[in-house]
C-alpha positions as CSV (number, residue, x, y, z in Angstrom):
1,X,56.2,-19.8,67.0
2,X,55.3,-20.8,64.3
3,X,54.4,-19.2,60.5
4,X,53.5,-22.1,58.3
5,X,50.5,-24.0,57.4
6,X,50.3,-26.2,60.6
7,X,47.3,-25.5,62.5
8,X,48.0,-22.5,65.7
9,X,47.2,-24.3,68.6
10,X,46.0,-22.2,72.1
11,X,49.6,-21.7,73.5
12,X,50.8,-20.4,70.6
13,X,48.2,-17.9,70.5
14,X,49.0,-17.2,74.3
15,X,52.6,-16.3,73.2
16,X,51.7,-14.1,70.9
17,X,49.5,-12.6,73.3
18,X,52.2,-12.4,75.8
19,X,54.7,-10.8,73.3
20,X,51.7,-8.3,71.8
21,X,51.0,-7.1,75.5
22,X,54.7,-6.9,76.8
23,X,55.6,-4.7,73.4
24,X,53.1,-2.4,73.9
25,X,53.1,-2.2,77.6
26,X,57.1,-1.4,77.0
27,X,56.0,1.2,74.1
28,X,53.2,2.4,76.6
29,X,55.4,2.9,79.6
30,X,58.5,4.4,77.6
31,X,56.9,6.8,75.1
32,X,53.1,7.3,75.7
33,X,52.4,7.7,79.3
34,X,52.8,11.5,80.2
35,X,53.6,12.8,76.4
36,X,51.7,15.7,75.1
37,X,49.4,13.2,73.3
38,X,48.6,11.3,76.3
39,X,47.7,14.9,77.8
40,X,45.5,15.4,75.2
41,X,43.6,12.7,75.4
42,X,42.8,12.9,78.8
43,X,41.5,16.4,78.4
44,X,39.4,15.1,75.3
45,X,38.5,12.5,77.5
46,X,37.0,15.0,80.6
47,X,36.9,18.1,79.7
48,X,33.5,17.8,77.4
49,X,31.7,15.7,80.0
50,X,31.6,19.5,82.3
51,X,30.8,21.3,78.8
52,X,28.0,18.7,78.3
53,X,26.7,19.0,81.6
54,X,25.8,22.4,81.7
55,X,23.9,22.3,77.9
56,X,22.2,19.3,78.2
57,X,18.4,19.4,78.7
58,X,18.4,18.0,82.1
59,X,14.2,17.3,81.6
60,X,14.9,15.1,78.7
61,X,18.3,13.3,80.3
62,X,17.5,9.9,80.3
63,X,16.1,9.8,76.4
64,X,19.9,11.9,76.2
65,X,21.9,9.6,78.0
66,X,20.4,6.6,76.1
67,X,21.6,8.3,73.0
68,X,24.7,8.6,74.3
69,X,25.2,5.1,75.4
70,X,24.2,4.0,72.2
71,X,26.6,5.4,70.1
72,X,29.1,4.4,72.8
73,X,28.5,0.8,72.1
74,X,28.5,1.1,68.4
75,X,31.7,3.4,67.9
76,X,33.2,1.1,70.5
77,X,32.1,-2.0,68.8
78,X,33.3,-1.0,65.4
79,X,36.8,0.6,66.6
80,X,37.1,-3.1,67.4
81,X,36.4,-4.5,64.8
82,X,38.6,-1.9,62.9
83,X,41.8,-3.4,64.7
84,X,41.0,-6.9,64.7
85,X,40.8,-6.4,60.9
86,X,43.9,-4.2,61.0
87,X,42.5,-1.5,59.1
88,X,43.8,0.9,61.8
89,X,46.3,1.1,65.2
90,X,46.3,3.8,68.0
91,X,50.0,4.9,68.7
92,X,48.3,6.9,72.3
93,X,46.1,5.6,74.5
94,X,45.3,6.6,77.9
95,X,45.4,3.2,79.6
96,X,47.3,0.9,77.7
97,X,45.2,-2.0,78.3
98,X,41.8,-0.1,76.3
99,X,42.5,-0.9,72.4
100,X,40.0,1.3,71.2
101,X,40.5,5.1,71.0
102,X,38.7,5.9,74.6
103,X,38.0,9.5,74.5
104,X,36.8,9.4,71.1
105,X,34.5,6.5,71.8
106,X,33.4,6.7,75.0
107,X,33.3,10.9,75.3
108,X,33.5,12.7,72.0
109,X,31.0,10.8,69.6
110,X,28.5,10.4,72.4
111,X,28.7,13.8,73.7
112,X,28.3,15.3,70.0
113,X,25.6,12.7,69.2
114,X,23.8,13.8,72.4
115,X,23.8,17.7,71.5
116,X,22.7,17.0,68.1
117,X,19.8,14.7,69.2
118,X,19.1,17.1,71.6
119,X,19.4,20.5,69.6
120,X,17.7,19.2,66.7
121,X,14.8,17.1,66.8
122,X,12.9,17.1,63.3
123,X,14.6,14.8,61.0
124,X,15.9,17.5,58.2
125,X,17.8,19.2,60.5
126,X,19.0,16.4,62.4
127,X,20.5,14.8,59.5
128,X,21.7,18.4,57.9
129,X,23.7,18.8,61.3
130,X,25.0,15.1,61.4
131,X,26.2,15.8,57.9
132,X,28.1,18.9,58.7
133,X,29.4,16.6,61.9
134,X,30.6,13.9,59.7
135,X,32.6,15.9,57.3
136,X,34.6,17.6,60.2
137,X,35.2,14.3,61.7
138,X,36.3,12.8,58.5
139,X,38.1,15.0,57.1
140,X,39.6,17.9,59.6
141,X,39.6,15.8,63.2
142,X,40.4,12.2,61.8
143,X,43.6,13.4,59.7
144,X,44.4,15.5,62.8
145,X,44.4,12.3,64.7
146,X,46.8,10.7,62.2
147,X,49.2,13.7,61.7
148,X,49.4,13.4,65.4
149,X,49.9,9.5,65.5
150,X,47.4,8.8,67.4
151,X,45.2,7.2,65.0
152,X,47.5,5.3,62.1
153,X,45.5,4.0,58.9
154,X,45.7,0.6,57.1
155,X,44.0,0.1,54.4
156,X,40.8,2.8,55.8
157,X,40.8,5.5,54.1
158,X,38.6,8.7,55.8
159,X,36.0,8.9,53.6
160,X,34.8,5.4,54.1
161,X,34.0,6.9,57.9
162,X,31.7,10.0,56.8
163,X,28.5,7.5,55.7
164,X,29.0,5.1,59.0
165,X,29.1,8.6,61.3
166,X,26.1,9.7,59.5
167,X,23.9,6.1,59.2
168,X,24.4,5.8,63.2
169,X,23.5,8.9,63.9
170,X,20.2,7.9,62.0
171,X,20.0,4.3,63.4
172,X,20.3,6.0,67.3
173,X,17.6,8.4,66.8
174,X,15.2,5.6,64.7
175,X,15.6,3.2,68.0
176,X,15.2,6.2,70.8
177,X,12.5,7.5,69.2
178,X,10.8,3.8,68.3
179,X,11.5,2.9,72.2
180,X,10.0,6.3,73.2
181,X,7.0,6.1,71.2
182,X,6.4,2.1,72.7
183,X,7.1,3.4,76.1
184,X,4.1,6.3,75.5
185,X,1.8,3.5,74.1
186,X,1.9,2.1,77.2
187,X,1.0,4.9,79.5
C-alpha cells in the first residue's frame, strides 16, 4: 500500500476496500450484531412504520408517501456524503453492509416529515413545527446517538444539522406541493 505522492492505482484502492470491509465486518460480527444498540435500532427501524400507519391520512397517502420518499433520498444522500467526507462514522448498524444510519434515514426522518406535512399544512405552522423538530433532533436525539456510539462526530458539530433539517423540510413540501398544483392544472 502505499502513502506517498505516487498516483493510487485501482488495485490499491481494491485493497483498501478489502481491508475497510473485512475490519468492519470483523467489528460487525464481534461487537454489533445482537448488542443492545443493534436492538435498538431495529426497533427504531419498525416500530414507527405501525405507529405511522394508523395516523396517517390514508385519503391523502400517496402526496404522504412522496414526502416521505423524498426526504429518504436526501437524508440518505447527504449521510453519504457525511462519511465520504469523514465528518461522521456509525459504530451500530443493523446490516453491516448499509453505511448510512438506516433507521434514521430510511424510517425516522421520513416518518416525522410525513406527520408534519400531514398535520400541518399552512406554511407558518409547518415551519413553526419543523423548527421545534429540528432542535430535538439536533440537540436531544443527535447527542443521544453519540453518547450511545452510534453516531461518532468529526469535525460536524450538531448545530450545523438544525438549518439542513429545517431547509429540507421546506424544499419537500415546495416540490410536493409544486407537483400537486401541475398535476391539478392538468385535470
Amino acid at each position: 500500500m502505499k502513502y506517498d505522492n505516487s498516483p493510487v492505482s485501482i488495485n490499491d484502492l481494491k485493497e483498501v476496500q478489502e481491508l475497510l470491509f473485512k475490519t468492519t465486518y470483523q467489528r460487525w460480527m464481534d461487537d454489533v450484531l445482537f448488542s443492545f444498540n443493534w436492538w435498538f435500532l431495529v426497533v427504531i427501524s419498525i416500530l414507527p412504520w405501525f405507529i405511522w400507519w394508523k395516523l396517517t391520512d390514508k385519503t391523502r397517502l400517496l402526496e404522504i408517501i412522496v414526502v416521505g420518499f423524498a426526504v429518504f433520498g436526501i437524508a440518505t444522500l447527504l449521510d453519504v456524503i457525511g462519511i465520504v467526507f469523514s465528518l461522521w462514522t456509525y459504530g451500530y448498524k443493523i446490516i453491516q453492509m448499509f453505511p448510512p444510519l438506516t433507521p434514521v434515514d430510511m424510517t425516522a426522518l421520513p416518518i416525522i416529515y410525513m406527520l408534519i406535512y400531514q398535520w400541518f399544512s399552512k406554511w407558518k405552522t409547518f415551519l413553526i413545527a419543523h423548527v421545534i423538530m429540528a432542535a430535538i433532533s439536533t440537540f436531544i436525539f443527535e447527542p443521544l446517538f453519540a453518547w450511545m456510539d452510534i453516531y461518532v462526530l468529526h469535525g460536524w458539530k450538531y448545530i450545523y444539522s438544525f438549518p439542513i433539517y429545517i431547509a429540507m423540510a421546506a424544499g419537500v413540501k415546495w416540490f410536493v406541493q409544486k407537483v400537486i398544483a401541475i398535476q391539478d392544472k392538468k385535470r
